[in-house]
C-alpha positions in Angstrom: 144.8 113.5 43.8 144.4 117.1 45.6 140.6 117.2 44.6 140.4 113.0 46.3 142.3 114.3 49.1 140.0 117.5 49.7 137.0 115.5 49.0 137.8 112.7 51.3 138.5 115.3 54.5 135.4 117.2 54.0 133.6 113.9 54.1 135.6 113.0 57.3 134.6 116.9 59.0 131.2 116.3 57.8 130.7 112.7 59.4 132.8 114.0 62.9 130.2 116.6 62.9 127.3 114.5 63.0 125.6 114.5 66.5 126.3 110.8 68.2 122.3 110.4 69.2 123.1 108.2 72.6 125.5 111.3 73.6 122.9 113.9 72.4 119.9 112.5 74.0 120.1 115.0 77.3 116.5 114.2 78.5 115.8 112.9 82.1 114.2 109.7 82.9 111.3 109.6 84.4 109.3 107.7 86.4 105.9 107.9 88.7 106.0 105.6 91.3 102.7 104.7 92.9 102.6 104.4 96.5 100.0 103.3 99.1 100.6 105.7 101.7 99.4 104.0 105.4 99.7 100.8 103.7 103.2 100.7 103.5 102.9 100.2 107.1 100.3 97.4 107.2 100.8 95.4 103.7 103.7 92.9 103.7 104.0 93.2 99.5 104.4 97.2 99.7 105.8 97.2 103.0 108.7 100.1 104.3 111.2 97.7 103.2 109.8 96.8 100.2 109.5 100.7 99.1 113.0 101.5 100.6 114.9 98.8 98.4 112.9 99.8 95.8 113.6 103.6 95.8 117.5 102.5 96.3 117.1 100.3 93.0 115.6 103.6 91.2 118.6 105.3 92.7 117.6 109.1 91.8 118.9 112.0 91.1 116.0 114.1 91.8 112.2 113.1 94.0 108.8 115.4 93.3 107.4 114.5 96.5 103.5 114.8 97.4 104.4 117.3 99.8 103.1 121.0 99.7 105.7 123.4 99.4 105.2 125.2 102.7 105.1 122.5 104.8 108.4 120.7 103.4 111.0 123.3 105.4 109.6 122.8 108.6 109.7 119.1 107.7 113.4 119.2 106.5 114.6 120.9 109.7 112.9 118.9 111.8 114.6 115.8 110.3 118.0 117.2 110.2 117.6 118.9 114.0 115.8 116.1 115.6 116.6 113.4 113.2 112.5 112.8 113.2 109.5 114.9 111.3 106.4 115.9 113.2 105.2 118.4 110.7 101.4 117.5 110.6 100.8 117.4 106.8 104.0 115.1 106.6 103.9 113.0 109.3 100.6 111.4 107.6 103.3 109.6 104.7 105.4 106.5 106.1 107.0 107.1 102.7 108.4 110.3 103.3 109.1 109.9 107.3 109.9 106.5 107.1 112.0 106.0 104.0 112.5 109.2 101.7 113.9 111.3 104.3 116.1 108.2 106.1 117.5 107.4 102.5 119.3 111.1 102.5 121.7 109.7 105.0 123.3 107.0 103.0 121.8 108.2 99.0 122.7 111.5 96.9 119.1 113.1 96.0 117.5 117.0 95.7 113.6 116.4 97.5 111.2 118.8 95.2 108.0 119.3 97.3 104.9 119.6 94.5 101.6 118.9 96.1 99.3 121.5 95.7 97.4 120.7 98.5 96.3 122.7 101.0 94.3 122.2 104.8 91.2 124.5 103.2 90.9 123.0 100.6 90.8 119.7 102.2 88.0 120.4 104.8 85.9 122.4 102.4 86.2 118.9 100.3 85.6 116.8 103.3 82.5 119.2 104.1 80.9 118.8 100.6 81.4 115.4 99.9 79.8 114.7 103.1 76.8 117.0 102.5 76.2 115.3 98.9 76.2 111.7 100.7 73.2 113.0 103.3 71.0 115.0 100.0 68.3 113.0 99.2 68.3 114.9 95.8 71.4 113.7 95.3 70.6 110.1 95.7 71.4 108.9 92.0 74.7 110.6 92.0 75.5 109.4 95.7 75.2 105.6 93.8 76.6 106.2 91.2 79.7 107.4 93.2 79.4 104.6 95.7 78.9 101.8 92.6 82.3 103.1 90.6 84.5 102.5 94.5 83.2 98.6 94.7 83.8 98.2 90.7 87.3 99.5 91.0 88.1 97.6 94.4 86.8 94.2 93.2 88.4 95.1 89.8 91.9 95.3 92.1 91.0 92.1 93.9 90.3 89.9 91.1 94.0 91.2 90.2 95.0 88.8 93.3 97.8 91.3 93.4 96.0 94.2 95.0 99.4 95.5 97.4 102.0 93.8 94.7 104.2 97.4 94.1 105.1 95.9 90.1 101.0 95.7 89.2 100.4 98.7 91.2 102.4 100.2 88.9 101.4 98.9 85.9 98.2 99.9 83.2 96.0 97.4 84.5 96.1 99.2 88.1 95.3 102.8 86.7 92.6 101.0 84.1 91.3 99.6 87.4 91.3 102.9 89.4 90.0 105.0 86.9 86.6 103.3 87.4 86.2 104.6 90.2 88.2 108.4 89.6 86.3 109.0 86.3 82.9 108.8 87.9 84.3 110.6 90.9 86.0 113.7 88.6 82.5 113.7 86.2 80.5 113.7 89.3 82.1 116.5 91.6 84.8 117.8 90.1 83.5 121.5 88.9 81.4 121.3 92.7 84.1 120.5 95.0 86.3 123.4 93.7 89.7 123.3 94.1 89.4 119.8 96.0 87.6 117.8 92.5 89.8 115.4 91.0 90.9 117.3 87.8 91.3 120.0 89.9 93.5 119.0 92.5 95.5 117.3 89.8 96.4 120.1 88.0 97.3 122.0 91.0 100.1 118.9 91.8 100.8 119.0 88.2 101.6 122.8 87.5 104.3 122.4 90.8 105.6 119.0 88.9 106.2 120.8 85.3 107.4 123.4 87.2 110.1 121.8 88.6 110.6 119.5 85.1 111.1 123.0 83.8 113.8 123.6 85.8 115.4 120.2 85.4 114.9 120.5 81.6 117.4 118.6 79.5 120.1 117.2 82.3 120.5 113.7 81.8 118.8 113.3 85.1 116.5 110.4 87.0 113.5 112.2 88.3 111.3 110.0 90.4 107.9 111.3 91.2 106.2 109.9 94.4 102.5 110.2 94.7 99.4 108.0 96.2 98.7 105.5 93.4 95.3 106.9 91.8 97.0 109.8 90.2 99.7 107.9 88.9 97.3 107.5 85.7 96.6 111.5 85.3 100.0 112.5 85.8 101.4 109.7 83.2 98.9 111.2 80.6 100.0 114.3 81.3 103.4 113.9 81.2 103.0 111.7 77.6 103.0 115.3 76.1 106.5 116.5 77.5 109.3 116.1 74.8 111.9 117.0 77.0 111.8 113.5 79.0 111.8 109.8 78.9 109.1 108.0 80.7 110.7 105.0 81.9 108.7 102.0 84.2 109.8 100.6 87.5 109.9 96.7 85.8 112.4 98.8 83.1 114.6 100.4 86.2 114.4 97.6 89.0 113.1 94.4 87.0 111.7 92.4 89.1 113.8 89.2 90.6 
């Protein structure tokens, strides 16, 4: 009876010991929500509203914004001193100065700024891109470029949900958009410098592993806000982490 007793409590330590998987599963949820920038102004689907009720649906813990680190404290103190944002760089996203920043008043988020943008980069871009377009050597590649944009945008409109938030972030909308982005990154990517798609990409993506890193493990919802065509390099990227759980926005704020 000793040696039953003894067995039975070492198989009673042994099954208390083993690690209840819903309870050890630490990783945060993520999700990379597409956004439309100036559109949120001007399309009814995506609209401020739209986003806002969406972000409080999400209801984060943590959101990667597309804003570049040095421009996001002048931004913050503006907003908290004048309860408005002026800072140039920022100013140019109704989804930061119209909802993200409004919704720290009533919600409970951290704002991570992880775009690695920055203005030299930008105008050296603007500057090359527009001396390709006038090259008459560079006439193929010029329509090649220009042949991708109208593939992806009628792609989008045959949707018949072009500005619908639930198919701009869904597969079809980045199979859509990476018409146009592949062409775009084989193209000019290695010419344009830091400003080529794969490029500029990685920059955003070493600040967004960066801060992943930092968040590592915490049972946390990380929501990552970006314009919509790198929602599909930043998902394959992300694919490789094993520290988090990509999650949709149908799976966190199905749609009613």
């Amino acid at each position: 009876m000793k040696n039953i007793f003894k067995l039975t409590l070492l198989f009673l330590i042994a099954v208390s010991c083993q690690p209840n998987k819903e309870q050890a599963d630490t990783r945060n949820e993520v999700l990379v929500l597409g956004l439309i920038h100036g559109g949120h102004r001007t399309q009814e689907e995506f609209s401020i509203d739209v986003l806002t009720e969406l972000i409080r649906g999400i209801d984060p813990d943590v959101i990667l914004t597309e804003i570049p680190p040095d421009r996001f404290p002048t931004a913050m103190k503006e907003f908290k001193e004048l309860d408005s944002i002026m800072e140039p760089r920022v100013i140019r996203f109704p989804e930061y100065v119209d909802v993200i920043f409004p919704l720290t008043k009533e919600m409970n988020f951290d704002i991570i700024p992880t775009a690695g943008w920055t203005r030299e980069m930008a105008d050296a871009r603007s500057k090359k891109l527009r001396a390709i377009s006038q090259d008459s050597s560079r006439v193929d590649d010029w329509t090649a470029y220009t042949t991708a944009n109208r593939k992806s945008d009628s792609l989008m409109n045959a949707s018949g949900r072009r500005y619908d938030p639930y198919w701009i972030n869904s597969d079809a909308y980045d199979e859509a958009a990476e018409v146009r982005l592949s062409t775009y990154n084989e193209l000019f990517n290695d010419e344009l410098g830091p400003g080529g798609w794969d490029n500029i990409n990685e920059a955003h993506y070493s600040y967004i592993a960066k801060a992943l890193d930092s968040l590592s493990n915490q049972n946390k919802r990380v929501l990552i806000t970006y314009g919509a065509g790198h929602k599909g390099w930043f998902l394959r990227a992300l694919k490789k982490r094993e520290d988090i759980r990509l999650v949709s926005l149908q799976e966190l704020v199905p749609r009613k």
